[in-house]
Each structure stands twice: as C-alpha cells, then as structure tokens.
C-alpha positions as CSV (number, residue, x, y, z in Angstrom):
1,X,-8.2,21.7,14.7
2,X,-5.9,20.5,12.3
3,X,-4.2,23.5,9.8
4,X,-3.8,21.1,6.9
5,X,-7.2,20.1,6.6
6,X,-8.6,23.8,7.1
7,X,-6.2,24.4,4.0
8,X,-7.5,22.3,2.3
9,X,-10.8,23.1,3.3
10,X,-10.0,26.4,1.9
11,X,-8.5,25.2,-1.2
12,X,-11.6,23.6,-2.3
13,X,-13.7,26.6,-1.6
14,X,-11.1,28.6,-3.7
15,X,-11.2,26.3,-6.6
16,X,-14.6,24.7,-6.6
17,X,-13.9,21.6,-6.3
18,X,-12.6,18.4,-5.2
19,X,-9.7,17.4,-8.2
20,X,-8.7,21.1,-9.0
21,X,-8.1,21.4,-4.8
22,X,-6.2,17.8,-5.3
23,X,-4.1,19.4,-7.8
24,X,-3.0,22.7,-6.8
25,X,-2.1,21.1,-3.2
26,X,-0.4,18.2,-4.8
27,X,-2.7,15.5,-3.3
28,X,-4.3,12.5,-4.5
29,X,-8.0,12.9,-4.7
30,X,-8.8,10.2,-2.2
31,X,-6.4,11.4,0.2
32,X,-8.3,14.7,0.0
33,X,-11.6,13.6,0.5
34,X,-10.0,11.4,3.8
35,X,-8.7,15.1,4.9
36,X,-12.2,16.7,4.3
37,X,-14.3,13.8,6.0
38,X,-12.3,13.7,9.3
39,X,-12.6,18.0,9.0
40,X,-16.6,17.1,8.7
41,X,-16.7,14.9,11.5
42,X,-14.2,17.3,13.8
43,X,-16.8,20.5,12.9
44,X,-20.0,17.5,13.3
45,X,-21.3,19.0,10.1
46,X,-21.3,18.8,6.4
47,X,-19.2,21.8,4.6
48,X,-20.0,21.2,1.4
49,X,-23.1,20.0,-1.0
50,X,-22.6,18.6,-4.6
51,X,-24.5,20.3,-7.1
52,X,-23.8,19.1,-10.0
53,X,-20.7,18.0,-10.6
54,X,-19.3,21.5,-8.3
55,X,-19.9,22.0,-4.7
56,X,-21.5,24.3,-2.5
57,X,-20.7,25.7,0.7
58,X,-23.5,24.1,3.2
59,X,-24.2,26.5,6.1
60,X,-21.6,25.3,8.7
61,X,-19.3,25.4,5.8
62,X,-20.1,29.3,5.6
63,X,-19.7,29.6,9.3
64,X,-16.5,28.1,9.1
65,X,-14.9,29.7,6.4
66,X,-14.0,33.1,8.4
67,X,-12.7,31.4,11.3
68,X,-10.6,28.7,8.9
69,X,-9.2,31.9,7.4
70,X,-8.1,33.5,10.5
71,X,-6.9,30.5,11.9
72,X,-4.5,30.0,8.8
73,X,-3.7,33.7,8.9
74,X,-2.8,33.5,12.4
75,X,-0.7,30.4,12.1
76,X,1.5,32.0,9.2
77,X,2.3,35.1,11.0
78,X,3.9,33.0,13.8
C-alpha cells in the first residue's frame, strides 16, 4: 500500500474535502483525486461519499482509517 496515497487519504478525512486536502498537501486537485481512485481500487472499495458538496467516510473508509493511521505512524518512526 502506497504511504502517499494513505496521506492523502488521511488528509481529506482531516479537512473534509477534496480542494482543502489539494491545498494543504500542495497538490493539484486532479492529481489528488488520481491518488484517491488508484487507493479505491487497491482497498476494492469506495472511501468516501459526497454529500453535498463535503464528503463522508463510506464504511471501508472507516475500516481503513485506523489501519491508514498506524501505517503512517509506523512508517515515521522508522
């Protein structure tokens, strides 16, 4: 599993959504979204739902928000 794309998995969850996540990680918005889609199609899941104009962890997205955490935790302390 690839650490940038779980970072910025977890930077969308932090911020809420797609262009703030962009932003703070100094991405462009469609690169981000590439990062996401190939994280989605690695897990075989959706992690996210629009709602709105926000988004919304989906259930696999919930299950994979520990694990992304540790993962990133882990990989810092290395």
């Amino acid at each position: 599993m690839n650490l940038d794309r779980l970072e910025i998995f977890l930077k969308i969850v932090e911020t809420g959504s797609m262009g703030s996540a962009a932003q703070a990680l100094a991405l462009s918005q469609p690169a981000l979204s590439r990062s996401l889609k190939l994280l989605e199609e690695e897990v075989g899941a959706l992690l996210f739902s629009r709602q709105g104009r926000g988004l919304v962890l989906s259930a696999a997205g919930r299950a994979l928000l520990p694990r992304a955490k540790q993962l990133l935790e882990s990989a810092t302390l290395t």
